[in-house]
One Martini backbone bead per residue (centre of mass of N, CA, C, O) as a GRO file, in nm:
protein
  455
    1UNK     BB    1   8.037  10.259  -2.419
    2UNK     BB    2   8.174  10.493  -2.577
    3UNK     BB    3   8.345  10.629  -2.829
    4UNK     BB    4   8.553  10.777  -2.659
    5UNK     BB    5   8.599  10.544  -2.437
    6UNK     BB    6   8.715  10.333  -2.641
    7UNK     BB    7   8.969  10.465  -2.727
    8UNK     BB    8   9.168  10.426  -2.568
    9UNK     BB    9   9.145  10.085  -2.596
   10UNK     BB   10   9.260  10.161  -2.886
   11UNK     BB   11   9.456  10.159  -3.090
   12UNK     BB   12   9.657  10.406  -3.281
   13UNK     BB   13   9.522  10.393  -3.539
   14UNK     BB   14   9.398  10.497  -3.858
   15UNK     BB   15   9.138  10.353  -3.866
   16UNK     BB   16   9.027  10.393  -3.596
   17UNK     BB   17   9.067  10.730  -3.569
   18UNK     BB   18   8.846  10.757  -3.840
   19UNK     BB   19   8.631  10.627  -3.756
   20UNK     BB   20   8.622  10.828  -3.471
   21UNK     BB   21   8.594  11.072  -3.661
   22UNK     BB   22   8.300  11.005  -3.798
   23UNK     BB   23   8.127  10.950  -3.588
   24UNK     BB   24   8.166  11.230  -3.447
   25UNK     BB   25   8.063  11.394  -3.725
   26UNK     BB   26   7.776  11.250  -3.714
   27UNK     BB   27   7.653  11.313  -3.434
   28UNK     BB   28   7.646  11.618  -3.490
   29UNK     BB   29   7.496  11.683  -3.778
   30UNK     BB   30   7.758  11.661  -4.011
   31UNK     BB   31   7.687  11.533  -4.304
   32UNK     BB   32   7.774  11.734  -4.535
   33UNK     BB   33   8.092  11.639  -4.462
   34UNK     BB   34   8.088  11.367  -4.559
   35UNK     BB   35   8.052  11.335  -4.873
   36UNK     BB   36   8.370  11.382  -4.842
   37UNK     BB   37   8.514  11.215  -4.605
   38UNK     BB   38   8.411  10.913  -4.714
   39UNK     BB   39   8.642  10.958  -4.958
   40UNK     BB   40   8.847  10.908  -4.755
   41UNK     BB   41   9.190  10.733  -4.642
   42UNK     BB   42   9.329  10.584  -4.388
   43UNK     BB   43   9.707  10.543  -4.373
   44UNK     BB   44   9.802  10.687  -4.119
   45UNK     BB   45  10.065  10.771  -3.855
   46UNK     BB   46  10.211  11.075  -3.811
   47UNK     BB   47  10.285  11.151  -3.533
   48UNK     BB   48  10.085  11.429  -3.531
   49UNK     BB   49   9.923  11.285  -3.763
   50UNK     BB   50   9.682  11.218  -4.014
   51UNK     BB   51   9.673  11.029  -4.282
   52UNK     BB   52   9.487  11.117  -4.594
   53UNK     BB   53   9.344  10.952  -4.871
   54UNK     BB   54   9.344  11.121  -5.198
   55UNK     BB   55   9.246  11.155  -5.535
   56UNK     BB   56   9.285  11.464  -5.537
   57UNK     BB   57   9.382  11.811  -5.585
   58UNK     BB   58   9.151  11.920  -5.544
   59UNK     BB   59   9.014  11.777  -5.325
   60UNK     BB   60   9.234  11.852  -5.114
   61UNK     BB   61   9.174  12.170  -5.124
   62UNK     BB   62   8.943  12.127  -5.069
   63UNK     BB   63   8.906  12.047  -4.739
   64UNK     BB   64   9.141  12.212  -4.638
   65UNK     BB   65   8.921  12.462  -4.670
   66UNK     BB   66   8.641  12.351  -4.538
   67UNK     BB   67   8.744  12.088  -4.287
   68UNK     BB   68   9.017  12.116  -4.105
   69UNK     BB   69   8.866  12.206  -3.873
   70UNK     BB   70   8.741  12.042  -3.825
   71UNK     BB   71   8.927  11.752  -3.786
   72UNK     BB   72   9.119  11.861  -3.595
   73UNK     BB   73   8.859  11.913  -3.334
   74UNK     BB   74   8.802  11.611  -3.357
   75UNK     BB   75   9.075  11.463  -3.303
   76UNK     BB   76   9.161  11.604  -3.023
   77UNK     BB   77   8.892  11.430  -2.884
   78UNK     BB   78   8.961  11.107  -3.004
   79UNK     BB   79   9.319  11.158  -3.015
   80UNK     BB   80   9.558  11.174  -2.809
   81UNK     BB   81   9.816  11.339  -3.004
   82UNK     BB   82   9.629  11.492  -3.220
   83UNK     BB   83   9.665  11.786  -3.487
   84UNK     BB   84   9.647  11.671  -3.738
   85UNK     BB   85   9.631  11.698  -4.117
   86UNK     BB   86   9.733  11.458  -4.373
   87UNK     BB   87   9.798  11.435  -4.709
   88UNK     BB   88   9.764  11.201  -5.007
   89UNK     BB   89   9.785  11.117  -5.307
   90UNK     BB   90   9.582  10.842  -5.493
   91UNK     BB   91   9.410  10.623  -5.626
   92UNK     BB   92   9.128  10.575  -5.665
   93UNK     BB   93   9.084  10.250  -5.624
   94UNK     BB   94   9.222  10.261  -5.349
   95UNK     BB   95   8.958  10.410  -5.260
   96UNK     BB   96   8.703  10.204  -5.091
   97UNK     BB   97   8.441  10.397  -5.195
   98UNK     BB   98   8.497  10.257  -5.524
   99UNK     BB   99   8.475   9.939  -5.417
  100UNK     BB  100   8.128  10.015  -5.394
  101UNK     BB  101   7.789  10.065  -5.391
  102UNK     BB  102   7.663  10.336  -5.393
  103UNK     BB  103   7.474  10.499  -5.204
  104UNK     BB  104   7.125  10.474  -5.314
  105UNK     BB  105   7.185  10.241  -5.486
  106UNK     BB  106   6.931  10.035  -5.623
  107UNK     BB  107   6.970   9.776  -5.811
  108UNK     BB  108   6.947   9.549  -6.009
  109UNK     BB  109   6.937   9.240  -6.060
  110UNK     BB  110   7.246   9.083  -6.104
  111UNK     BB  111   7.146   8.883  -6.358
  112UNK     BB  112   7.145   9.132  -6.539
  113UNK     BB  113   7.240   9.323  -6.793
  114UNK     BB  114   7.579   9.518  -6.750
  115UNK     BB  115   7.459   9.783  -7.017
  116UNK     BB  116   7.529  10.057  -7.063
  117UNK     BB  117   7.339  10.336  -7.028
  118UNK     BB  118   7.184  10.487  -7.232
  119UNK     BB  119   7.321  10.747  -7.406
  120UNK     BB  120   7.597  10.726  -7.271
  121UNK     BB  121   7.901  10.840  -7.258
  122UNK     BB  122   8.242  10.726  -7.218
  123UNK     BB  123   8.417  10.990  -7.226
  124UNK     BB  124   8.238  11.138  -7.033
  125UNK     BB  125   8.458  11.204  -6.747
  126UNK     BB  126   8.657  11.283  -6.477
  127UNK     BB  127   8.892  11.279  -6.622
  128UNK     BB  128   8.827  11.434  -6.896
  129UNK     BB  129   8.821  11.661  -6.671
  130UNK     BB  130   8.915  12.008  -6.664
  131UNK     BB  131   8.963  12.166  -6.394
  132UNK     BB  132   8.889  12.491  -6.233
  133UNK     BB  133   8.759  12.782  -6.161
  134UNK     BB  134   8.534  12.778  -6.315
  135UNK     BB  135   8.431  12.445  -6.239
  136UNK     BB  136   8.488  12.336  -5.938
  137UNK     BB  137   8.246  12.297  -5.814
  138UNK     BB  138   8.063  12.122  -5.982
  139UNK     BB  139   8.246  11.916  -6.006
  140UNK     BB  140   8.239  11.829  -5.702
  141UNK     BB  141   7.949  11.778  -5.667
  142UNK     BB  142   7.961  11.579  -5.920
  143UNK     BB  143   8.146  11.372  -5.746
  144UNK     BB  144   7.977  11.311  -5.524
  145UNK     BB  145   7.707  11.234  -5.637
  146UNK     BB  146   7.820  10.993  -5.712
  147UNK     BB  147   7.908  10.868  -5.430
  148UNK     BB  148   7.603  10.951  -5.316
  149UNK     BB  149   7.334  10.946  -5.430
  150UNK     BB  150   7.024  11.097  -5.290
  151UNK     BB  151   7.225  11.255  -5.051
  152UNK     BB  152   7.372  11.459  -5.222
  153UNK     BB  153   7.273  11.692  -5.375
  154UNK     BB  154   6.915  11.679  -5.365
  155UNK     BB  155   6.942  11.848  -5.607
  156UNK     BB  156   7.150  11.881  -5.877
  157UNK     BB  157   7.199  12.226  -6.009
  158UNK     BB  158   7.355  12.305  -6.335
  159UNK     BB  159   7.492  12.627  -6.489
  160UNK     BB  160   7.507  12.776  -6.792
  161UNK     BB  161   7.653  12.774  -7.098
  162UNK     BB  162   7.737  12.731  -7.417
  163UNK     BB  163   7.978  12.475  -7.375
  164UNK     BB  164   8.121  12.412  -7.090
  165UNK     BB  165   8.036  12.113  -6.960
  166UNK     BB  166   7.759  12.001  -6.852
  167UNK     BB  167   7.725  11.717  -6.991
  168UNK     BB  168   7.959  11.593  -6.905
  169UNK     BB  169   7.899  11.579  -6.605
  170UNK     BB  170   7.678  11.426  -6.652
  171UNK     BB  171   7.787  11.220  -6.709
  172UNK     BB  172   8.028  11.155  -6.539
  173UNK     BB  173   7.820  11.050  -6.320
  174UNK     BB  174   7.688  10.786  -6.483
  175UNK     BB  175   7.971  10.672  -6.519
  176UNK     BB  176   8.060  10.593  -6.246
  177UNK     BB  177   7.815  10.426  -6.113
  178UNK     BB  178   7.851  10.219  -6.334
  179UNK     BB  179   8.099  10.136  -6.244
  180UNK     BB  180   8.012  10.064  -5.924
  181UNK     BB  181   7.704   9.960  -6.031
  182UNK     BB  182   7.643   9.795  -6.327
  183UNK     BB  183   7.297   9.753  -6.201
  184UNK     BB  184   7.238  10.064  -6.181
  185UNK     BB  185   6.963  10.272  -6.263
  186UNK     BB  186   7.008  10.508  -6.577
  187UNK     BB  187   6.891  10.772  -6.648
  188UNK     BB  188   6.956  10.969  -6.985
  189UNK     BB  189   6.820  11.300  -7.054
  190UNK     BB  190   6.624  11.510  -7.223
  191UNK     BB  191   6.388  11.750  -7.193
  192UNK     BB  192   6.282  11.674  -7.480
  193UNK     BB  193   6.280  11.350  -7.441
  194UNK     BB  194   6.055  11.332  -7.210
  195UNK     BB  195   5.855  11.461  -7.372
  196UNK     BB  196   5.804  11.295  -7.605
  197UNK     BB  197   5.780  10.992  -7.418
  198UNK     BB  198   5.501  11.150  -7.340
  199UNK     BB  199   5.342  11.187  -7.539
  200UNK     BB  200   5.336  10.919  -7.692
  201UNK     BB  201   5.237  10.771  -7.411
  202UNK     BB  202   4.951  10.899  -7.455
  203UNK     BB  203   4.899  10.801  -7.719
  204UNK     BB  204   4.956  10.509  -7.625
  205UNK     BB  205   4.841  10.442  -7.372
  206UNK     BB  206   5.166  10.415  -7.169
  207UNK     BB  207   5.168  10.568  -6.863
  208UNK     BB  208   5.262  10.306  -6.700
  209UNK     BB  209   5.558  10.275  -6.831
  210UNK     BB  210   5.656  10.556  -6.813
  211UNK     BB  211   5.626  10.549  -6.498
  212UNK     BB  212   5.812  10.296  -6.422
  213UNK     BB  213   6.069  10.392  -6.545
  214UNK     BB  214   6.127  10.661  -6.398
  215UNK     BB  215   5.981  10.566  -6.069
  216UNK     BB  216   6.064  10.248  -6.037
  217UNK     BB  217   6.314  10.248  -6.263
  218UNK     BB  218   6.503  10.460  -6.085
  219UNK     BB  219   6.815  10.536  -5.936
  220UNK     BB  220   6.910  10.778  -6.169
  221UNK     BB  221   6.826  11.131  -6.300
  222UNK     BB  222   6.961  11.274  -6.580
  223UNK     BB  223   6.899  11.608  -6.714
  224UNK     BB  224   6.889  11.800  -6.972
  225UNK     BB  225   6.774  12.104  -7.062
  226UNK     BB  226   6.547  12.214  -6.843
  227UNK     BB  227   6.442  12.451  -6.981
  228UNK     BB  228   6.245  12.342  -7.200
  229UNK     BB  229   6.006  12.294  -6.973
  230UNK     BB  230   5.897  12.595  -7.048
  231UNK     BB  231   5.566  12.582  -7.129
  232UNK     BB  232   5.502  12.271  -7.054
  233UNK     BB  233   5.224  12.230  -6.867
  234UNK     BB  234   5.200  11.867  -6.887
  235UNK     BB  235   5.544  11.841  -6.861
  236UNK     BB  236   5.534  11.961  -6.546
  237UNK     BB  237   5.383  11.739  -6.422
  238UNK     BB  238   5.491  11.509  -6.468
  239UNK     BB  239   5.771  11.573  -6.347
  240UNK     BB  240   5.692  11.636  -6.068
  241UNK     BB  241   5.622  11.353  -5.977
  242UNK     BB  242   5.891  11.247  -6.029
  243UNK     BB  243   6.063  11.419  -5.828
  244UNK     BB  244   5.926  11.346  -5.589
  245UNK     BB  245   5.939  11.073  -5.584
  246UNK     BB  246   6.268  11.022  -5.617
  247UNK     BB  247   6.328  11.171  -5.386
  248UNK     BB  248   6.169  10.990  -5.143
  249UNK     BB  249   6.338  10.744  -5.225
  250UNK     BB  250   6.649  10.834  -5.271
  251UNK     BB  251   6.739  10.946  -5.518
  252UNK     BB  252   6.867  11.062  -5.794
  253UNK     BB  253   6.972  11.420  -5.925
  254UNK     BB  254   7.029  11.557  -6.230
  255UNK     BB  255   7.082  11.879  -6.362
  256UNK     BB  256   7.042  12.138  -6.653
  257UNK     BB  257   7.093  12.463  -6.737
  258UNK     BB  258   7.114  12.808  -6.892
  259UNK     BB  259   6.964  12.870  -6.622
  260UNK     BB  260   6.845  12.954  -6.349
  261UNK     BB  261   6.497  12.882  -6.192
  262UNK     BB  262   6.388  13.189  -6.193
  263UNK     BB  263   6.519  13.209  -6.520
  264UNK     BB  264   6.286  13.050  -6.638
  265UNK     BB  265   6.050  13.008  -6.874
  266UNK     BB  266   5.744  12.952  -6.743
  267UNK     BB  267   5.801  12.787  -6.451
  268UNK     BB  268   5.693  12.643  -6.236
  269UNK     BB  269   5.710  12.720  -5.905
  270UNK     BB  270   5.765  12.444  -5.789
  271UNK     BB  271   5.985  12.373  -5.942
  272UNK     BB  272   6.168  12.605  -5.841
  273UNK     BB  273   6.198  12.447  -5.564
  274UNK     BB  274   6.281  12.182  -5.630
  275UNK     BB  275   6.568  12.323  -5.776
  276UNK     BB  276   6.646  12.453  -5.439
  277UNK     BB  277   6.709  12.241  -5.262
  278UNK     BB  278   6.996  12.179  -5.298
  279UNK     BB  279   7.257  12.267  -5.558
  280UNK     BB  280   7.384  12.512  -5.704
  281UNK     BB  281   7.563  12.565  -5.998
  282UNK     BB  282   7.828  12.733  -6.208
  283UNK     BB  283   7.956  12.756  -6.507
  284UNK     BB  284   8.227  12.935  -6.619
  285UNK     BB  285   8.438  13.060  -6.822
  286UNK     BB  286   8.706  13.021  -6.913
  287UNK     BB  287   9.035  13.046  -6.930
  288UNK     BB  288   9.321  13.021  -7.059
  289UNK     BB  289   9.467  12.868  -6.945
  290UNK     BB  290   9.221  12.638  -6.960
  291UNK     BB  291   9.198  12.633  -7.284
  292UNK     BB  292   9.510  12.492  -7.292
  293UNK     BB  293   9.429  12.238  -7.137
  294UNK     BB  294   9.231  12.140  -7.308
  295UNK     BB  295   9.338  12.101  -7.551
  296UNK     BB  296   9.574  11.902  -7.455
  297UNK     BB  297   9.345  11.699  -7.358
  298UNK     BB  298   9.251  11.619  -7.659
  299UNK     BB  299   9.504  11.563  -7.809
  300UNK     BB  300   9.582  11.331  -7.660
  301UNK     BB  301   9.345  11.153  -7.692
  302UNK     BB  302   9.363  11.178  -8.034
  303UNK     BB  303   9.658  11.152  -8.115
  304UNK     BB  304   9.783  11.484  -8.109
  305UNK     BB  305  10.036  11.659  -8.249
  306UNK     BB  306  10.038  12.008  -8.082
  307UNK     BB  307  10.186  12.247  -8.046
  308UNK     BB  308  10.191  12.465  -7.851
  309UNK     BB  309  10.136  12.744  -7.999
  310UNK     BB  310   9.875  12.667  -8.117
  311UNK     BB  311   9.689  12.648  -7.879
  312UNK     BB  312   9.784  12.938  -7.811
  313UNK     BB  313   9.626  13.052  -8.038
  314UNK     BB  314   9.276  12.889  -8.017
  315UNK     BB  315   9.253  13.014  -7.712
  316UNK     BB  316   9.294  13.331  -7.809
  317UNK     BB  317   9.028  13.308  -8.030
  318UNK     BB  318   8.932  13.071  -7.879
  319UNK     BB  319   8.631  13.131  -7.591
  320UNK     BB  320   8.331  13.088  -7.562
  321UNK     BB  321   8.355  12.763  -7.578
  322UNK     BB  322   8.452  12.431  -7.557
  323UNK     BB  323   8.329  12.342  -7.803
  324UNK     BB  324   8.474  12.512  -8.012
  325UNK     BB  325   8.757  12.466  -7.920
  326UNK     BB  326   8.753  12.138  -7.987
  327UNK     BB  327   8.670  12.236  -8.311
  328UNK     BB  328   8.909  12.393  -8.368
  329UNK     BB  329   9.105  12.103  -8.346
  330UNK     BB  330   8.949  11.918  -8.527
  331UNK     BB  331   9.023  12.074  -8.761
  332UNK     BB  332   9.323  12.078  -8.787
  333UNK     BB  333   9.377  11.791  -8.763
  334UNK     BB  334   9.203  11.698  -9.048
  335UNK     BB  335   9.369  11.866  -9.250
  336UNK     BB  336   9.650  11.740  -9.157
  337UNK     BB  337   9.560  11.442  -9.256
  338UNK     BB  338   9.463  11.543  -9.577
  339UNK     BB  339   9.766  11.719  -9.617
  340UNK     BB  340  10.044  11.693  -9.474
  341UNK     BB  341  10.054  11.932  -9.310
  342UNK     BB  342  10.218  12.163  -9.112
  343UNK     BB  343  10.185  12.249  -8.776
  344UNK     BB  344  10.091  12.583  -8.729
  345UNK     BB  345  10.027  12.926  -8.708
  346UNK     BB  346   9.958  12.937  -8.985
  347UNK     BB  347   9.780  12.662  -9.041
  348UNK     BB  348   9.566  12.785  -8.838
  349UNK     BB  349   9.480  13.044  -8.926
  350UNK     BB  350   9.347  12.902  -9.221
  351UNK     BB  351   9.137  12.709  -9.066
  352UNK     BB  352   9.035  12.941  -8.878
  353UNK     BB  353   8.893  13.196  -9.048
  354UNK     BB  354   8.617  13.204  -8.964
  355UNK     BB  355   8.629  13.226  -8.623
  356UNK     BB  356   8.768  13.462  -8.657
  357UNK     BB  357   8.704  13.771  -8.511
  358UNK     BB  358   8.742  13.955  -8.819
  359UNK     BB  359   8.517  13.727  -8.940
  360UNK     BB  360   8.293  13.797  -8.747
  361UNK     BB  361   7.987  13.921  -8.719
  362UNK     BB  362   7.767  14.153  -8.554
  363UNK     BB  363   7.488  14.032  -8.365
  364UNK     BB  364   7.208  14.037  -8.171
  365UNK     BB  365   7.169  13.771  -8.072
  366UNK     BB  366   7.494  13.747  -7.977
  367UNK     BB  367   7.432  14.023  -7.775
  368UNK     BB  368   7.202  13.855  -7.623
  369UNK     BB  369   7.397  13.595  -7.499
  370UNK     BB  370   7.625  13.761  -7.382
  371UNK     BB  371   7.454  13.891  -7.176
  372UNK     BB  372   7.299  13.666  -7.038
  373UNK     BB  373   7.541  13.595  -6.930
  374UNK     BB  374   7.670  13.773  -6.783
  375UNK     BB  375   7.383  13.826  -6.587
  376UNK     BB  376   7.238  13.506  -6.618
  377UNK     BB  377   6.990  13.523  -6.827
  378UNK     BB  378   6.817  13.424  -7.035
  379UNK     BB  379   6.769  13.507  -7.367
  380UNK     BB  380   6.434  13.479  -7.361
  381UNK     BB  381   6.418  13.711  -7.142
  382UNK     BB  382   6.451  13.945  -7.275
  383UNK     BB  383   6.162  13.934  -7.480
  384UNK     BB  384   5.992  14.016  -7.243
  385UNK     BB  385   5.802  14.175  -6.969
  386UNK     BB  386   5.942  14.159  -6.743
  387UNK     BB  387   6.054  14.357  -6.433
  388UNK     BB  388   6.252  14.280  -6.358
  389UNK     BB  389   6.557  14.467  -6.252
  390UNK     BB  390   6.782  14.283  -6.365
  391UNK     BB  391   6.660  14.234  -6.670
  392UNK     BB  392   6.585  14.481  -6.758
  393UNK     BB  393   6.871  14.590  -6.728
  394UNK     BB  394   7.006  14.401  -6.937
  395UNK     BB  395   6.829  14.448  -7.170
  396UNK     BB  396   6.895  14.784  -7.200
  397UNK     BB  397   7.219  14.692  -7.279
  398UNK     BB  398   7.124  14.514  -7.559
  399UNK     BB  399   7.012  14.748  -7.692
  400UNK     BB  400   7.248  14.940  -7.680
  401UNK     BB  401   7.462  14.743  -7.852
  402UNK     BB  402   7.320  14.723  -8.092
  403UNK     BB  403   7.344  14.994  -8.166
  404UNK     BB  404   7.654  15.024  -8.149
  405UNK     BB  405   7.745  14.744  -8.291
  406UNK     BB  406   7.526  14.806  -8.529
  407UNK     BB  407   7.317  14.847  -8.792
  408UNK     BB  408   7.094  14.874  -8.657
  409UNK     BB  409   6.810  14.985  -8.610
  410UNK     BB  410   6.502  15.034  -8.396
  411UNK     BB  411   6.338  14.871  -8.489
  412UNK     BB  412   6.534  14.610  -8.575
  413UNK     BB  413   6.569  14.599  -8.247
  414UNK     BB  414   6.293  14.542  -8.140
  415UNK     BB  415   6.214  14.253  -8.289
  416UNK     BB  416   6.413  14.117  -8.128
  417UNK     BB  417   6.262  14.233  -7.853
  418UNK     BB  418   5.986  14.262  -7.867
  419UNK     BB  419   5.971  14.579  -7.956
  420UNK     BB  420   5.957  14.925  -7.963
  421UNK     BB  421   6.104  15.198  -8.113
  422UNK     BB  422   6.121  15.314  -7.831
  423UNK     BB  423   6.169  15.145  -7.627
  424UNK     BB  424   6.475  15.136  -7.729
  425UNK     BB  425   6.545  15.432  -7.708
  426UNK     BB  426   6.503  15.457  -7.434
  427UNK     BB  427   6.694  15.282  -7.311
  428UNK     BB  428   6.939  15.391  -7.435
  429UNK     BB  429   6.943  15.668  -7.309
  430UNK     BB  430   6.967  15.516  -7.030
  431UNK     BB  431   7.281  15.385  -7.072
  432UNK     BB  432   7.409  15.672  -7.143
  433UNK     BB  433   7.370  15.778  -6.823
  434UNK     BB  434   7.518  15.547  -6.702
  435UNK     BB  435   7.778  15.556  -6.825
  436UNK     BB  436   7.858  15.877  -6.714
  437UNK     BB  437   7.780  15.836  -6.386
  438UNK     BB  438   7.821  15.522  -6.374
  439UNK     BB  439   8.096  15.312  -6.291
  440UNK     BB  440   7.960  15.022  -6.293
  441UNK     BB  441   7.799  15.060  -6.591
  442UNK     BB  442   8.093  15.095  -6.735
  443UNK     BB  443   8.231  14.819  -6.671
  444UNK     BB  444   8.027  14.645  -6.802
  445UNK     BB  445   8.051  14.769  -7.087
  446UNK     BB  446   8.310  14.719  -7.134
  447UNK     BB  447   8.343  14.449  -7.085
  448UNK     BB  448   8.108  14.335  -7.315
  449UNK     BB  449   8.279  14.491  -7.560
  450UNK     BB  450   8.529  14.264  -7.488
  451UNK     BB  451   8.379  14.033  -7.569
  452UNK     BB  452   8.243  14.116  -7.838
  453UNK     BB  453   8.514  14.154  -7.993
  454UNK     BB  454   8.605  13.830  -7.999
  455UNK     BB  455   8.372  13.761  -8.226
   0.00000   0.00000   0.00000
């Protein structure tokens, strides 16, 4: 008897329609919206929906807009008389797939210590990390892979700029498998520090070891500013085996970098193809909205007691990366607590007078991070001779600003660029008609200038 003839015989739970509706979304073999839908529990039947129990107001948006019609097209076929899904957020505790070992990562003997990996810290979990329209697919993706290590999104690759969240998002996997499997293997490491352990273990002869650690004893393996690792042509060969391995045998991976894998400087083109396996994906800057939210949850953390209007103070003048609001944040926090002045948006503003836009000089490295973001490419990547027209682009944009916004000559910001004072003269010339002509490259050149002018 198959499944759909089953169902006719089985009472009308919500647990039973659960079941034949993941079962035939499984038969259909569209597995990848399983990684979402597996993390859902059937609730109830309420007249003619199947209710259905999600973690969170974001889980329950991003299926709603994503996997509705798959849903309801599924019950209509396995459920006679259900026409549609209605959600309620639940605790996640109260969701049976967090109260099992997580899929695909196969633990270590019961029997070991287990003390969190190395490495993660407990701080940086998914609770503590603020969602936004900025960050909404990275964290989604990355609370799947989490739910699923080596199943969903492998490898699951995040790229942004500094201190938008990249490294929280990597702890927040590692924490929360090891929080649901706490003898699960979890590798967390920097591209830097994989390398140093590579040099090391060849000087040391113990290739044997530094292979059974990555390789044979690793679960999950998280990477750090994976960005790194290019130009270190005998750590990206190890890498890639390491890779490999690991991939075949279906463990997880999760990397970080500052930027796309086609924009890494030197990166060997395998190591590229297998970073775009699975799912990249990036972090864009807070938006003000989210950057008074990031605030408020650092504060509560901290059981720092901070008006809003202070706040909405640090958000409107520190937005380059969350890691700075942060700091702006705990700066003004020490300041009062060793001086027992009333926090106000007068006594933020003289604690965090070096950060203010007023006093921060504009210089070309600035204008080069800054662009970098803009357009997605490495700020190194600027320096370099490739002819690729996105990046050509970039390139002398960035030498345009540094012309109009800085005191530099044009040798003294060829230097910045490794390029001769002509080459900077050619560039500028060229985006001053482009600026005059095309609509489109005038607005990124505003949009740019604005963004530049709040350093």
């Amino acid at each position: 008897m198959t499944a759909l003839a089953e169902a006719a015989s089985m009472p009308l739970s919500a647990e039973n329609t659960w079941a034949l509706a993941l079962d035939s979304i499984r038969h259909e073999g569209k597995t990848y919206a399983l990684t979402w839908l597996e993390r859902m529990r059937p609730l109830e039947v309420r007249e003619n929906a199947l209710v259905l129990g999600v973690p969170d107001r974001f889980f329950r948006d991003w299926v709603d807009d994503h996997y509705r019609a798959l849903l309801e097209g599924t019950l209509a076929r396995v459920a006679e008389g259900l026409q549609r899904v209605a959600y309620e957020v639940v605790e996640v505790a109260a969701v049976p797939e967090a109260l099992v070992p997580a899929p695909g990562v196969q633990g270590a003997a019961r029997g070991a210590p287990l003390a969190r990996p190395p490495r993660l810290n407990p701080r940086f979990t998914f609770s503590t990390y603020v969602v936004a329209d900025s960050n909404q697919l990275p964290a989604a993706a990355a609370a799947a892979v989490a739910d699923a290590p080596g199943r969903a999104y492998n490898p699951l690759f995040i790229y942004g700029g500094t201190g938008l969240g990249k490294t929280h998002l990597l702890h927040a996997v590692g924490n929360r498998v090891f929080e649901r499997d706490p003898s699960a293997r979890i590798v967390y490491l920097s591209s830097e520090q994989f390398t140093n352990e590579f040099v090391e273990s060849v000087r040391d002869h113990r290739m044997t070891d530094f292979r059974r650690k990555f390789r044979e004893e690793c679960d999950l393996l998280l990477i750090d500013d994976v960005q790194f690792l290019g130009k270190r042509e005998e750590t990206q060969k190890e890498f890639f085996y390491t890779f490999n391995t690991l991939h075949e045998m279906g463990k997880g991976i999760v990397l970080t970098s500052d930027t796309v894998p086609a924009e890494i400087p030197g990166l060997e083109d395998r190591l590229r193809s297998r970073f775009a396996m699975g799912l990249i994906t990036d972090i864009q800057e807070p938006n003000y909205e989210t950057r008074v939210a990031i605030l408020k949850k650092k504060a509560e953390a901290d059981g720092f007691r901070v008006p809003d209007g202070v706040c909405h103070f640090i958000a409107k003048n520190v937005h380059k990366n969350v890691r700075e609001l942060e700091g702006a944040l705990v700066k003004v926090s020490a300041v009062h607590s060793l001086t027992g002045q009333a926090v106000t948006e007068e006594f933020a503003a003289h604690v965090l007078k070096d950060l203010l836009p007023a006093n921060r000089p504009l210089d070309v490295e600035t204008i080069q991070r800054e662009v970098a973001r803009y357009y997605r490419v490495a700020a190194e990547a600027l320096k370099e001779d490739r002819r690729h027209k996105a990046l050509a682009h970039a390139r002398q944009v960035a030498m345009y600003l540094s012309r109009r916004l800085t005191k530099c000559s044009f040798p003294e910001i060829g230097v910045h660029f490794a390029k001769d004072h002509s080459t900077v003269i050619s560039a500028v010339r060229k985006v001053e008609r482009l600026r005059d002509t095309d609509p489109a490259v005038k607005r990124e050149l505003d949009e740019l200038e604005g963004k530049l002018g709040s350093h």
